[in-house]
mmCIF file as Biopython writes it, N, C-alpha, C and O atoms, coordinates in Angstrom:
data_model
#
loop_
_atom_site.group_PDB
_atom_site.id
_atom_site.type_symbol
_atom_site.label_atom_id
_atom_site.label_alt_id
_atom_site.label_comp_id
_atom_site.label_asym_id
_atom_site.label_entity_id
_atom_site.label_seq_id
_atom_site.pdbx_PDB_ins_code
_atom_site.Cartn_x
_atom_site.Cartn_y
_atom_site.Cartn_z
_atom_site.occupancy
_atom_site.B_iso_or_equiv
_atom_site.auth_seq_id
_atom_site.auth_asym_id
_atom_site.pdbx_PDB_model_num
ATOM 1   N N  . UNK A ? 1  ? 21.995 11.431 10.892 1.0 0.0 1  A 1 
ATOM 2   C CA . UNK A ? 1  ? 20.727 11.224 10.234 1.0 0.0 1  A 1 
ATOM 3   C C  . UNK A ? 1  ? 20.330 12.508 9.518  1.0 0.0 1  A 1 
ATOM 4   O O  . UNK A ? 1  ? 20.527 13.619 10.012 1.0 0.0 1  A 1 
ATOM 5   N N  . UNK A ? 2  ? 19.742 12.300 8.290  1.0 0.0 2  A 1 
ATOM 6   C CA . UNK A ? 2  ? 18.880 13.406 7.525  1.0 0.0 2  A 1 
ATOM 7   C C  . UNK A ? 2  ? 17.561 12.962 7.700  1.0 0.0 2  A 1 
ATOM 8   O O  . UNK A ? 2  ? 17.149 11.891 8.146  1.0 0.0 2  A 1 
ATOM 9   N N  . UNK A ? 3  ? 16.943 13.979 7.267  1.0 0.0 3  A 1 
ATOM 10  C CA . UNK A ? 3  ? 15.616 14.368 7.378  1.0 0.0 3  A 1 
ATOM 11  C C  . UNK A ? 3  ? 15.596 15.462 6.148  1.0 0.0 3  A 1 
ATOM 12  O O  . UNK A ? 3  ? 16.407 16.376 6.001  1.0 0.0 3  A 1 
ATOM 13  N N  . UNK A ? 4  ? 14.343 15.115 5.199  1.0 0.0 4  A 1 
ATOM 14  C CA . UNK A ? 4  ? 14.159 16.176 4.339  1.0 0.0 4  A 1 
ATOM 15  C C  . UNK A ? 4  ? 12.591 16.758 4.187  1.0 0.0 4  A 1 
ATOM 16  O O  . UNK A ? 4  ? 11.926 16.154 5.028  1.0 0.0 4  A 1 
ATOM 17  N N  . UNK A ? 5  ? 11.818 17.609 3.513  1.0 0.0 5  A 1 
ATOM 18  C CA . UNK A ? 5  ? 10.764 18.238 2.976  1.0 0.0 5  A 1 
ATOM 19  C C  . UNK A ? 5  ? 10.810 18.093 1.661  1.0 0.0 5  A 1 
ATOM 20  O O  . UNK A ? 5  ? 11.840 18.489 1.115  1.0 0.0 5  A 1 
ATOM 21  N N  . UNK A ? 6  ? 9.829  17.553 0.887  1.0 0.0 6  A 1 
ATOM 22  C CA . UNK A ? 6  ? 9.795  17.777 -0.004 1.0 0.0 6  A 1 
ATOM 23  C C  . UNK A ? 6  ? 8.208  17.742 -0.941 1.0 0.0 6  A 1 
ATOM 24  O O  . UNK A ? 6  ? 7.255  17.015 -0.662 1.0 0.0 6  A 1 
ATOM 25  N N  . UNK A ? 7  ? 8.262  18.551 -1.871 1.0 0.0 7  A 1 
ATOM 26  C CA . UNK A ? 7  ? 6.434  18.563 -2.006 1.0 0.0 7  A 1 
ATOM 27  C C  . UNK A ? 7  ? 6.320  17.294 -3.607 1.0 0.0 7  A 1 
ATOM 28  O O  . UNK A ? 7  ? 7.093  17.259 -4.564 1.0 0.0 7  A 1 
ATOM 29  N N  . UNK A ? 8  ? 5.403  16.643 -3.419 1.0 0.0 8  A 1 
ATOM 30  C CA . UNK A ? 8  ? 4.732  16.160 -4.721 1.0 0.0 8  A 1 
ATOM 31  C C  . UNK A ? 8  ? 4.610  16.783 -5.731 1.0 0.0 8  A 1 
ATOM 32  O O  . UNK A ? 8  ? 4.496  17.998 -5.571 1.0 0.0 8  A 1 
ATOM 33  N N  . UNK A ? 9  ? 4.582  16.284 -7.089 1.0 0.0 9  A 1 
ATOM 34  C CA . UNK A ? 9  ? 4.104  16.584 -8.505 1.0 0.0 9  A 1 
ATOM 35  C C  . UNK A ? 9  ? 2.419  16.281 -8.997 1.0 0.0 9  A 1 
ATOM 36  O O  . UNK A ? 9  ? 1.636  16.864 -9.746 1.0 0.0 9  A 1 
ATOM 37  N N  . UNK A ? 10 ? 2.349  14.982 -8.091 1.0 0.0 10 A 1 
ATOM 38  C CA . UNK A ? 10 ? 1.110  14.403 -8.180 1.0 0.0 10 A 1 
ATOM 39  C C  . UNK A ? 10 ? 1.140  13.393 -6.983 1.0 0.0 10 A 1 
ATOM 40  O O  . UNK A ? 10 ? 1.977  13.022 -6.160 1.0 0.0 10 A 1 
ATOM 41  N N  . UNK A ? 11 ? -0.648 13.027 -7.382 1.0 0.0 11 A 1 
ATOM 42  C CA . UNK A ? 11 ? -0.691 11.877 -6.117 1.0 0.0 11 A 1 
ATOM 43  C C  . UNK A ? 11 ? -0.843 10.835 -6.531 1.0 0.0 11 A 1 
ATOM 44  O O  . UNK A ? 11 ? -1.676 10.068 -6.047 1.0 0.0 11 A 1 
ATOM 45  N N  . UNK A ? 12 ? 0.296  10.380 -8.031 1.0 0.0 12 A 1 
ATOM 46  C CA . UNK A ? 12 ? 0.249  9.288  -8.429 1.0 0.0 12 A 1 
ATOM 47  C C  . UNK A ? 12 ? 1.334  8.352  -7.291 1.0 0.0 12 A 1 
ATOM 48  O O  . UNK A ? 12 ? 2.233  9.180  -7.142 1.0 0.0 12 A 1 
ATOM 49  N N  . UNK A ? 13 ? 1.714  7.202  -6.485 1.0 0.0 13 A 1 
ATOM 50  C CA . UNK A ? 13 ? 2.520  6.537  -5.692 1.0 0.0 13 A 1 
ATOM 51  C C  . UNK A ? 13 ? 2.888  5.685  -6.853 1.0 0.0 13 A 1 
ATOM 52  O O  . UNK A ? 13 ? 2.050  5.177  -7.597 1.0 0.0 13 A 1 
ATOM 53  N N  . UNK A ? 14 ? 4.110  5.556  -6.972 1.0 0.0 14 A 1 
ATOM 54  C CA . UNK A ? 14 ? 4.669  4.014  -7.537 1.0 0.0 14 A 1 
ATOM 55  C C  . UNK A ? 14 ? 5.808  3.538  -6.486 1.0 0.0 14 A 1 
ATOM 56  O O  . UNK A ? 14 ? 6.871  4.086  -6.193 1.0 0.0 14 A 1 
ATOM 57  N N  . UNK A ? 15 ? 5.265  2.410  -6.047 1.0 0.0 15 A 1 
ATOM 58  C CA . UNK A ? 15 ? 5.705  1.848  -4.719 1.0 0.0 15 A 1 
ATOM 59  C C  . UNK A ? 15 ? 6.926  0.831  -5.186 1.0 0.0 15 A 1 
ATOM 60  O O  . UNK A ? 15 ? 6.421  -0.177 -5.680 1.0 0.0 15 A 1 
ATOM 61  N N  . UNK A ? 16 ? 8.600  0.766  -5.188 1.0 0.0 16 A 1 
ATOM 62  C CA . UNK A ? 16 ? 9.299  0.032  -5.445 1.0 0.0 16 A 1 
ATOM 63  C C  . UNK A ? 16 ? 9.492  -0.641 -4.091 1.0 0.0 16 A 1 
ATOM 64  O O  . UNK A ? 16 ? 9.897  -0.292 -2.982 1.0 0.0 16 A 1 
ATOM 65  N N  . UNK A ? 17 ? 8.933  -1.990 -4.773 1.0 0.0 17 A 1 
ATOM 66  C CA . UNK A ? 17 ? 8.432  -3.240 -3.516 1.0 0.0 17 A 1 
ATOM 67  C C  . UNK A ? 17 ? 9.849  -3.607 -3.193 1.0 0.0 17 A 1 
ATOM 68  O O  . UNK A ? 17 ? 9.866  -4.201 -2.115 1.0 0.0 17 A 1 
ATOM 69  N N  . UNK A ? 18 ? 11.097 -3.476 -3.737 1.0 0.0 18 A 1 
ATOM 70  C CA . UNK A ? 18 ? 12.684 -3.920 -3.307 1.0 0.0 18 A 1 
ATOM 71  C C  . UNK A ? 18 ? 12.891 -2.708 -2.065 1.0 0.0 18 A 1 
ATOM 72  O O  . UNK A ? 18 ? 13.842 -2.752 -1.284 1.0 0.0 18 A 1 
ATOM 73  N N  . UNK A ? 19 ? 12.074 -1.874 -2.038 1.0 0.0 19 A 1 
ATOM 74  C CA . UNK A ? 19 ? 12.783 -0.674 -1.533 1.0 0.0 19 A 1 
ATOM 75  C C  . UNK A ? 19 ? 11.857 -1.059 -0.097 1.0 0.0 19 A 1 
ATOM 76  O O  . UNK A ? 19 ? 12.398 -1.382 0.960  1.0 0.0 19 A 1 
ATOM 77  N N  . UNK A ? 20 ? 10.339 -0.955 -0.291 1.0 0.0 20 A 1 
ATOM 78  C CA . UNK A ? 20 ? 9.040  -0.660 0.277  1.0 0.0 20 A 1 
ATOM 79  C C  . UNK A ? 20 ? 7.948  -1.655 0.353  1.0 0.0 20 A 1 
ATOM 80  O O  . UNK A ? 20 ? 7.859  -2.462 -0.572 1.0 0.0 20 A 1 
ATOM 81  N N  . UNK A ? 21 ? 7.321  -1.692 1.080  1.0 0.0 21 A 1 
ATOM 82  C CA . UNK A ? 21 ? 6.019  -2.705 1.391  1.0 0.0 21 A 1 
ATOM 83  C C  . UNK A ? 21 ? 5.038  -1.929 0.753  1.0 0.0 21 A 1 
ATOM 84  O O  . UNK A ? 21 ? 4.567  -2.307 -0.320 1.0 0.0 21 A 1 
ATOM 85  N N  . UNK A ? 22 ? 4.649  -0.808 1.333  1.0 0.0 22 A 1 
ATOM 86  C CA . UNK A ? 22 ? 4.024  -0.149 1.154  1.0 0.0 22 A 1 
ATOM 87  C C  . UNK A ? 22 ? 4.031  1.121  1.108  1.0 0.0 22 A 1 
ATOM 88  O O  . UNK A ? 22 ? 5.069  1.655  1.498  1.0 0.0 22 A 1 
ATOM 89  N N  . UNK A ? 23 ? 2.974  1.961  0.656  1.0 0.0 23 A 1 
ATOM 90  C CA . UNK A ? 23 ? 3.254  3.640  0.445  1.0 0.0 23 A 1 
ATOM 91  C C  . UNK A ? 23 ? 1.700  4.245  0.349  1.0 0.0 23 A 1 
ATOM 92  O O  . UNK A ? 23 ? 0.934  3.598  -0.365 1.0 0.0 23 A 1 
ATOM 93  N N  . UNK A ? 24 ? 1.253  5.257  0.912  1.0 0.0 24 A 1 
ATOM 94  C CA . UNK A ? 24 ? -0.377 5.799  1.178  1.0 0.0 24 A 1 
ATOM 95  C C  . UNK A ? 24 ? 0.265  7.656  1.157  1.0 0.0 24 A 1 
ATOM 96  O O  . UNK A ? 24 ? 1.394  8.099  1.366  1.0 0.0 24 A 1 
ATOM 97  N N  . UNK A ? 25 ? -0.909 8.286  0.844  1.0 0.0 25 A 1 
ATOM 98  C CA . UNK A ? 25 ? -1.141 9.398  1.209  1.0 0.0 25 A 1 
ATOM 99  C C  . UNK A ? 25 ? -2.076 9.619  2.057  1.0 0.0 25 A 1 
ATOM 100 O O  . UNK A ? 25 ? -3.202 9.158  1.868  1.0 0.0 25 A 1 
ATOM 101 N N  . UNK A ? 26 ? -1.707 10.517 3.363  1.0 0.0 26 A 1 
ATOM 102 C CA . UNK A ? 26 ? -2.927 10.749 4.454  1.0 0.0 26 A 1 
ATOM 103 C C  . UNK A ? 26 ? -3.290 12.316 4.671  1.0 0.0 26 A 1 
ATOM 104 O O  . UNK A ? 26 ? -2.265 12.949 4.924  1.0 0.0 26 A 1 
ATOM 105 N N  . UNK A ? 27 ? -4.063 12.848 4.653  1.0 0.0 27 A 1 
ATOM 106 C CA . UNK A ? 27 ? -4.710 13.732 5.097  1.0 0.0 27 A 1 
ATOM 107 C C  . UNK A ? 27 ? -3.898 14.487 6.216  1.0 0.0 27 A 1 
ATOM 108 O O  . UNK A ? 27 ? -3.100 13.829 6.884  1.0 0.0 27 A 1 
ATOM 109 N N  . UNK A ? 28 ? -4.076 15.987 6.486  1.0 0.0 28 A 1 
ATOM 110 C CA . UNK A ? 28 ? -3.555 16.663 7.490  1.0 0.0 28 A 1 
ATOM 111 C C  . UNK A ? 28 ? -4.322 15.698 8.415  1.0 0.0 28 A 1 
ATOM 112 O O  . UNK A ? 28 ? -3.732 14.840 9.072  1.0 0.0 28 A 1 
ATOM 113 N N  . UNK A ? 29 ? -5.942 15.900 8.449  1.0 0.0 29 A 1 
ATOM 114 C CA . UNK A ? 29 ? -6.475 15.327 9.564  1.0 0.0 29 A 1 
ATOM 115 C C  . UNK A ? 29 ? -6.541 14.167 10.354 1.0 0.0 29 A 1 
ATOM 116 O O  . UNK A ? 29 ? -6.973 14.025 11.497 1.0 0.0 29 A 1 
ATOM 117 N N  . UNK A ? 30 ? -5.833 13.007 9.232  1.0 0.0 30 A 1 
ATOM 118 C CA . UNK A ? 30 ? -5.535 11.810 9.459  1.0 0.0 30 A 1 
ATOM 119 C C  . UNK A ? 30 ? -4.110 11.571 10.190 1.0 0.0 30 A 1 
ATOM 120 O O  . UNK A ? 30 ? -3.898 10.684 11.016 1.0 0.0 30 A 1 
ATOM 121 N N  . UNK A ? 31 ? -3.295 12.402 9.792  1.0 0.0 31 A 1 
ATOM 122 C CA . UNK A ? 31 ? -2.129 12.671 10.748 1.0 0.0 31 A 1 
ATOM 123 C C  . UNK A ? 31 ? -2.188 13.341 12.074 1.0 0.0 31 A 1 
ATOM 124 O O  . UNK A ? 31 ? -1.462 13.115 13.042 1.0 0.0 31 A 1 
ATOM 125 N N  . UNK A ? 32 ? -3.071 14.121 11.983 1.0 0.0 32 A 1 
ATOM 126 C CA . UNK A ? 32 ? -3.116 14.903 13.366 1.0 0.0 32 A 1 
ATOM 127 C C  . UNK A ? 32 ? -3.850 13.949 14.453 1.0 0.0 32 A 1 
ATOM 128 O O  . UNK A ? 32 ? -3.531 13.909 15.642 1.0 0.0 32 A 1 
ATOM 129 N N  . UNK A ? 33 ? -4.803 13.245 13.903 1.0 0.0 33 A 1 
ATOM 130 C CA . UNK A ? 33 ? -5.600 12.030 14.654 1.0 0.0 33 A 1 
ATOM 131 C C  . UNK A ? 33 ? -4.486 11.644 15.136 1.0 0.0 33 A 1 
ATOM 132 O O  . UNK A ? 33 ? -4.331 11.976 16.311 1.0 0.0 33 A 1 
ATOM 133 N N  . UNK A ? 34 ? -3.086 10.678 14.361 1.0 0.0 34 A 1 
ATOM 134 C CA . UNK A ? 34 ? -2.285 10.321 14.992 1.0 0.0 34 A 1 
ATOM 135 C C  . UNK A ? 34 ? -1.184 10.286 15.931 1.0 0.0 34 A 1 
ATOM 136 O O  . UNK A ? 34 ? -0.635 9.526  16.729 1.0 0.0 34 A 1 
ATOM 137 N N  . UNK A ? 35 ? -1.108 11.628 15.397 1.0 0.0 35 A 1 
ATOM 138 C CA . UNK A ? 35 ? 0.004  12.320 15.976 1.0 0.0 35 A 1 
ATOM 139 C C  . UNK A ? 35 ? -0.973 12.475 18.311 1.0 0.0 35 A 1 
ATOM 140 O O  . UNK A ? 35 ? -0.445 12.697 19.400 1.0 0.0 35 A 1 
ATOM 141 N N  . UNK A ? 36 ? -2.180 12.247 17.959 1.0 0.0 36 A 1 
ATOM 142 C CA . UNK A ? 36 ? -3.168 12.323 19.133 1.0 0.0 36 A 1 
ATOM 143 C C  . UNK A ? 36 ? -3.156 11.107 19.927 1.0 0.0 36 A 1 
ATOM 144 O O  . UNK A ? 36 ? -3.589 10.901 21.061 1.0 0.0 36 A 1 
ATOM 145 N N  . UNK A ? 37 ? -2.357 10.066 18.793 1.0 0.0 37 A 1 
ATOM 146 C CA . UNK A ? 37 ? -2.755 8.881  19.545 1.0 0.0 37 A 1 
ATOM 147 C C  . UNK A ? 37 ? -4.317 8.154  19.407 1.0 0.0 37 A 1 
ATOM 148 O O  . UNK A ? 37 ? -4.698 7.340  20.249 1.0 0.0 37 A 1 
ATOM 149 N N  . UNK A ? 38 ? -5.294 8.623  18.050 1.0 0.0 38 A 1 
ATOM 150 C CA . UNK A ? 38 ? -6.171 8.920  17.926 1.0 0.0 38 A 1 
ATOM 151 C C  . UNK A ? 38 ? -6.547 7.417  16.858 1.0 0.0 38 A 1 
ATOM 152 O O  . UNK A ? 38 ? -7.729 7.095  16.736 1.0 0.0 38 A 1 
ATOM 153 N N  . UNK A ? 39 ? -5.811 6.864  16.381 1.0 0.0 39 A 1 
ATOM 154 C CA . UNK A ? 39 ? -5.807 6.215  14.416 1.0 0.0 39 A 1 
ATOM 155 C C  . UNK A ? 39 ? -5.167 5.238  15.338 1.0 0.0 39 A 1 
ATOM 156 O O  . UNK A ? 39 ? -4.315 5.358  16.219 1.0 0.0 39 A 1 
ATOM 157 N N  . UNK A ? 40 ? -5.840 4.236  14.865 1.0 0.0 40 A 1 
ATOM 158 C CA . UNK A ? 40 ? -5.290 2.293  14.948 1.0 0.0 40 A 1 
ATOM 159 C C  . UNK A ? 40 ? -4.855 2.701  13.629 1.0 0.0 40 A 1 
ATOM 160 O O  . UNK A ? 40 ? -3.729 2.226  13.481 1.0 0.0 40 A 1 
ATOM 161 N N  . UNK A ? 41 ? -5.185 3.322  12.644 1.0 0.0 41 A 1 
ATOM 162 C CA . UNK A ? 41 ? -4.383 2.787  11.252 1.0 0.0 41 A 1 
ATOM 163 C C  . UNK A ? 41 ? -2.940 3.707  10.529 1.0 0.0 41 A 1 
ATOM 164 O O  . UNK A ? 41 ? -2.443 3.628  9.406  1.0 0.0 41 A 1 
ATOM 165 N N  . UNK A ? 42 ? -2.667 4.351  11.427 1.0 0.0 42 A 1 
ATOM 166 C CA . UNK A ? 42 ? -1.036 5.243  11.400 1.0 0.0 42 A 1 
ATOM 167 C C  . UNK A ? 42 ? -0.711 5.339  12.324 1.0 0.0 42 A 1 
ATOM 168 O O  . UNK A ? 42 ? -1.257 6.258  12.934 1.0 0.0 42 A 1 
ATOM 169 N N  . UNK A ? 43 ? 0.465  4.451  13.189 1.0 0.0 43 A 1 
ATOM 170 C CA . UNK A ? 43 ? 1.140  4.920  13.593 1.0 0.0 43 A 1 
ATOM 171 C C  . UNK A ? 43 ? 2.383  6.417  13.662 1.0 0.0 43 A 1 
ATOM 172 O O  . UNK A ? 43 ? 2.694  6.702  12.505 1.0 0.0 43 A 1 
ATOM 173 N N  . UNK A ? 44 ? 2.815  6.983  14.295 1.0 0.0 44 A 1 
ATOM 174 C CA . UNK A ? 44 ? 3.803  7.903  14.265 1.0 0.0 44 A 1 
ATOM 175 C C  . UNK A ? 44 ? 5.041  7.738  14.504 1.0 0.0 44 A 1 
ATOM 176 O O  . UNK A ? 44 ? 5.087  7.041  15.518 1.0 0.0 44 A 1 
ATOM 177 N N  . UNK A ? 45 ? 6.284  8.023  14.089 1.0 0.0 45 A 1 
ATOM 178 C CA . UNK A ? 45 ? 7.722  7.755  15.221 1.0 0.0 45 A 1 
ATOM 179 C C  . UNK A ? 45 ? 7.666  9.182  16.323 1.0 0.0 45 A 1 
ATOM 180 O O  . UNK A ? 45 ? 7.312  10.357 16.226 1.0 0.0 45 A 1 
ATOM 181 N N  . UNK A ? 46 ? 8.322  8.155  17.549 1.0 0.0 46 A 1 
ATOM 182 C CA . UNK A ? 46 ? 8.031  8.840  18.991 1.0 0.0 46 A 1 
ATOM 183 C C  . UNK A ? 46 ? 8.882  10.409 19.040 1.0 0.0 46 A 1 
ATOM 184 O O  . UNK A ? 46 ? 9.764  10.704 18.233 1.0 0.0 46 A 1 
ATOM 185 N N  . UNK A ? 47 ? 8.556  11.029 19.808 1.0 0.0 47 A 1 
ATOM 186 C CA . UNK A ? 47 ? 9.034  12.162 19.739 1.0 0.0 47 A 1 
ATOM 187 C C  . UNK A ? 47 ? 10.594 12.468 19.456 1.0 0.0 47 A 1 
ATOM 188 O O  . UNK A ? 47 ? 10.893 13.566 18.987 1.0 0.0 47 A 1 
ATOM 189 N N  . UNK A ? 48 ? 11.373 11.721 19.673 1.0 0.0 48 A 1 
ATOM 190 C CA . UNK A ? 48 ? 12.685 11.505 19.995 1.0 0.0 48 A 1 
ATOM 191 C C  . UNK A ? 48 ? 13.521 11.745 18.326 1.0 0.0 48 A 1 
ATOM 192 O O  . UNK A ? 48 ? 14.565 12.322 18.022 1.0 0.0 48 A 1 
ATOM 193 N N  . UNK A ? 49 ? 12.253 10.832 17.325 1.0 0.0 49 A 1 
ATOM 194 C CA . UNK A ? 49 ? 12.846 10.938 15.819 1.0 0.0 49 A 1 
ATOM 195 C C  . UNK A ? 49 ? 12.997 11.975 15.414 1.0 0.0 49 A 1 
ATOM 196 O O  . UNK A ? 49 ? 12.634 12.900 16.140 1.0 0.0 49 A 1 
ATOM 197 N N  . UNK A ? 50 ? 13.546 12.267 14.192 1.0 0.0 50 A 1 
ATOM 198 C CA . UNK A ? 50 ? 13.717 13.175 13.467 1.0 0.0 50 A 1 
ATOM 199 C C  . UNK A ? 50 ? 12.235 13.067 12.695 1.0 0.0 50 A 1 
ATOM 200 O O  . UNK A ? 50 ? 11.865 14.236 12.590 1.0 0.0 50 A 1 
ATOM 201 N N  . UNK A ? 51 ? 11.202 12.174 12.098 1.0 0.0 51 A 1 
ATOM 202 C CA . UNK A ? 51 ? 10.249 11.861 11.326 1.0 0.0 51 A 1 
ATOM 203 C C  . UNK A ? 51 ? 9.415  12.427 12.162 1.0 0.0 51 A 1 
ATOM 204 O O  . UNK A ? 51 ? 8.753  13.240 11.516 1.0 0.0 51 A 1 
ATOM 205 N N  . UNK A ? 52 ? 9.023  12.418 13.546 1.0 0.0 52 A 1 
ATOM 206 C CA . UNK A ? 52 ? 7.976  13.046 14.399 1.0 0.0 52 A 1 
ATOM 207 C C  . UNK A ? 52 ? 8.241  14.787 13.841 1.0 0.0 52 A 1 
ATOM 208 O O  . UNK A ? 52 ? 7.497  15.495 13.161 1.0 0.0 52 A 1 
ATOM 209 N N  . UNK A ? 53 ? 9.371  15.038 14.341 1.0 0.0 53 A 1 
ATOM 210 C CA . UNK A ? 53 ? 9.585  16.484 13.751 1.0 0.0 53 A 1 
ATOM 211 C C  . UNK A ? 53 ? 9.193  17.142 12.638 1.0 0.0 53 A 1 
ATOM 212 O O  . UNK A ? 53 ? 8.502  18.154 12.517 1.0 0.0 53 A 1 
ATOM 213 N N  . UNK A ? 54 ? 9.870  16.243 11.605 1.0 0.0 54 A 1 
ATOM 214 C CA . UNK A ? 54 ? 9.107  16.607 9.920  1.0 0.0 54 A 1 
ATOM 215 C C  . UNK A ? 54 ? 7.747  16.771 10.297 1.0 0.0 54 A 1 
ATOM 216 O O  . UNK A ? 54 ? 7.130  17.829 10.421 1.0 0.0 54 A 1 
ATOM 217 N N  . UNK A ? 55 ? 7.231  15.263 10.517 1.0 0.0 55 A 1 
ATOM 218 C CA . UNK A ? 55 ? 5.372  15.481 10.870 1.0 0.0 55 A 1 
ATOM 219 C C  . UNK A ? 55 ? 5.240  16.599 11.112 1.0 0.0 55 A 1 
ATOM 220 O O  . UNK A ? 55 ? 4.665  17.493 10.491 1.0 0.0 55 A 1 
ATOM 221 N N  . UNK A ? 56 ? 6.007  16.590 12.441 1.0 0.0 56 A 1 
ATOM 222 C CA . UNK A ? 56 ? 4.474  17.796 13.267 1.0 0.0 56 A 1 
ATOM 223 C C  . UNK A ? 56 ? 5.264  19.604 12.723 1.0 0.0 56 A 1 
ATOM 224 O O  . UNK A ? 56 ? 4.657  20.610 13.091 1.0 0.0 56 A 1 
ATOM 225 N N  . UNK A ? 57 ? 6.100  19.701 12.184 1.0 0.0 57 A 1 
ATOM 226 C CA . UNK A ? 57 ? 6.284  21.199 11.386 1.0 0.0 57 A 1 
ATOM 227 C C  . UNK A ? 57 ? 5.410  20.642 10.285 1.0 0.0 57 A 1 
ATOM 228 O O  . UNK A ? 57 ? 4.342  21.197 10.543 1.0 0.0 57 A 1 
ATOM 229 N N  . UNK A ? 58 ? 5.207  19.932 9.278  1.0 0.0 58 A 1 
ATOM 230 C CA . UNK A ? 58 ? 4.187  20.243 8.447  1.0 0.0 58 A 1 
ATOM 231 C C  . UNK A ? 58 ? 2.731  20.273 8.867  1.0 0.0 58 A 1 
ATOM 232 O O  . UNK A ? 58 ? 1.818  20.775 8.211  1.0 0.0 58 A 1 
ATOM 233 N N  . UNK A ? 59 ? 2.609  19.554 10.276 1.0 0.0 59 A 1 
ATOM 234 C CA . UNK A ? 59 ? 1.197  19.691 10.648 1.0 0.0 59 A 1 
ATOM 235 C C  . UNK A ? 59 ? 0.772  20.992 11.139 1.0 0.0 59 A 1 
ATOM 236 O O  . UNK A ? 59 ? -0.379 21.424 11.077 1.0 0.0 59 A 1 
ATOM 237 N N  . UNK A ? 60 ? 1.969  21.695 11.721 1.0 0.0 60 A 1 
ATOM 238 C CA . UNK A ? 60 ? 1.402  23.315 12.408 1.0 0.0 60 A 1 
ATOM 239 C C  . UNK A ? 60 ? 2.048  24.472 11.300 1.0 0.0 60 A 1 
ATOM 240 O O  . UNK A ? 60 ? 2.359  25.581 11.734 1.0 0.0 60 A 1 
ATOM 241 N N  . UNK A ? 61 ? 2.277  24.043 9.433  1.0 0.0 61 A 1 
ATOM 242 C CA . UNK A ? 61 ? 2.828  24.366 8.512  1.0 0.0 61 A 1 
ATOM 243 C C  . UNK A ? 61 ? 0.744  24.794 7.827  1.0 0.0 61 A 1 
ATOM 244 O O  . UNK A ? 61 ? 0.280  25.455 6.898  1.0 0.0 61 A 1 
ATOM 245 N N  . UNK A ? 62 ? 0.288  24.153 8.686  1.0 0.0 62 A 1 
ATOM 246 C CA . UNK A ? 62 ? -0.970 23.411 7.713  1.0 0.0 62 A 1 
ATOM 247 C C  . UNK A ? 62 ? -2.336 24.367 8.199  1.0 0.0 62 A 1 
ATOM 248 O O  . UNK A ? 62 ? -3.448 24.145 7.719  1.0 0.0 62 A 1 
#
């Protein structure tokens, strides 16, 4: 598995629906809620992922 970083140009989303359902931008604070167990409306992947990791280095990046 990879895992990457990478920063935006803008916070325009164009969501390719073949690829994706959906696509949002959230807030440090809205992630950290989650990452708390805090947000009915973001879930996180469990510690075990590689995606928890990304998260939480950009959350203590922040």
């Amino acid at each position: 598995m990879l895992g990457f970083i990478a920063q935006a140009l803008s916070e325009e989303i164009v969501v390719d629906r073949t690829e994706l359902e959906d696509a949002r931008w959230f807030t440090r604070r809205e992630v950290a809620r989650a990452m708390d167990g805090e947000s009915e409306a973001l879930m996180v992947p469990p510690r075990l992922a590689l995606a928890h990791h990304l998260i939480k280095r950009w959350l203590d990046a922040g």
